[in-house]
Each structure stands twice: as C-alpha cells, then as structure tokens.
N, C-alpha and C positions, 0 to 999 in steps of 0.2 A: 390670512388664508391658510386651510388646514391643508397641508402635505397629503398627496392620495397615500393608501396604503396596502401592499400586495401582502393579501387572506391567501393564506396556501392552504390546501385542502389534504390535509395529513395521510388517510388513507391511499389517496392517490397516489401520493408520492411515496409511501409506503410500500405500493403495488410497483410503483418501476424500479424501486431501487432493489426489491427481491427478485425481477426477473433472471432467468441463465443469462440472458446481454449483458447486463451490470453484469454481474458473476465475472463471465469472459474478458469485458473490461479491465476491472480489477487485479484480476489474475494474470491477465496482462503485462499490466503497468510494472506493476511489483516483479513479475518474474523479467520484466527488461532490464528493474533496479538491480534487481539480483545477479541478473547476466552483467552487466558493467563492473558492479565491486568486482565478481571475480576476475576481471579481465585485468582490473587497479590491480590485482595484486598476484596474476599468474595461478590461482587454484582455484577449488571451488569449495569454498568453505560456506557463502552466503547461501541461504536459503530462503525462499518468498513461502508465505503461507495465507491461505485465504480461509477466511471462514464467517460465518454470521455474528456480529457485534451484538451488541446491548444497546446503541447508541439510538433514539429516537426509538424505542420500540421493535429494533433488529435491522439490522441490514449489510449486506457484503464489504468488510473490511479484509484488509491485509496489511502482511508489514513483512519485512525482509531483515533478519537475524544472521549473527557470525554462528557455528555450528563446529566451530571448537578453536584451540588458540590460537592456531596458524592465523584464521581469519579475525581472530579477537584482536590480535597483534598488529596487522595490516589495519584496521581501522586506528586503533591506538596510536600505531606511531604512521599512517601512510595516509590515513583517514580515507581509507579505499570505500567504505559505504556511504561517508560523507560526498566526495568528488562523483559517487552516481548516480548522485539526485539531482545533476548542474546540466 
C-alpha cells in the first residue's frame, strides 16, 4: 500500500509566509529571545533582527546576535543566549 502524500502548493505558502502576520510573529519570537539573554546576563547587549531570507524563494527570518563583548562574553562563559531559547 502506497503512503498518501501531502502536495504543498508553493506559491501559497509562499503568499502566508510574506504576510506583516508572519513578519509580527517572527519579530516576536526573536525579540522575546533577545529580551531573556539580556535578562541572563543583566545588559542589553542581544539584539533580534528580522528581515527576508533566501530560503524557499524569500520569506521572514530572524535571529538574535551579541552586539559587543560584554554580551559575547555572557554567552561565552554564561551561555546567556543559549538558556533563552529553553
């Protein structure tokens, strides 16, 4: 018996994942990541950043970065960005 198989229809999904919802979402997330490292570590060195990827054709990615060594150092040895993703 052949396994059914879910056909995703690319543009579609293509069309929700560029809406401002996603955007908001994303923006989100990342900037709550970002609020907790600095909480890990008493400053506000993290940083969230959103913008359009490359991935599948474009669509809202982010990611949250140290933004100098105070915060490079708190991950290093506190792993402040790591304990904000838990």
């Amino acid at each position: 018996m052949k396994k059914p198989r879910i056909e995703f229809i690319s543009p579609g999904f293509k069309a929700i994942l560029n809406t401002e919802e996603i955007h908001n979402v994303v923006e989100e997330v990342a900037q709550h990541i970002a609020d907790n490292a600095n909480s890990n570590y008493g400053g506000d060195g993290f940083k969230a950043t959103t913008k359009v990827g490359g991935y599948g054709g474009g669509r809202w990615i982010a990611f949250v970065g140290s933004t100098d060594e105070d915060s490079l150092k708190a991950e290093s040895e506190e792993s402040a960005l790591t304990r904000a993703l838990s």
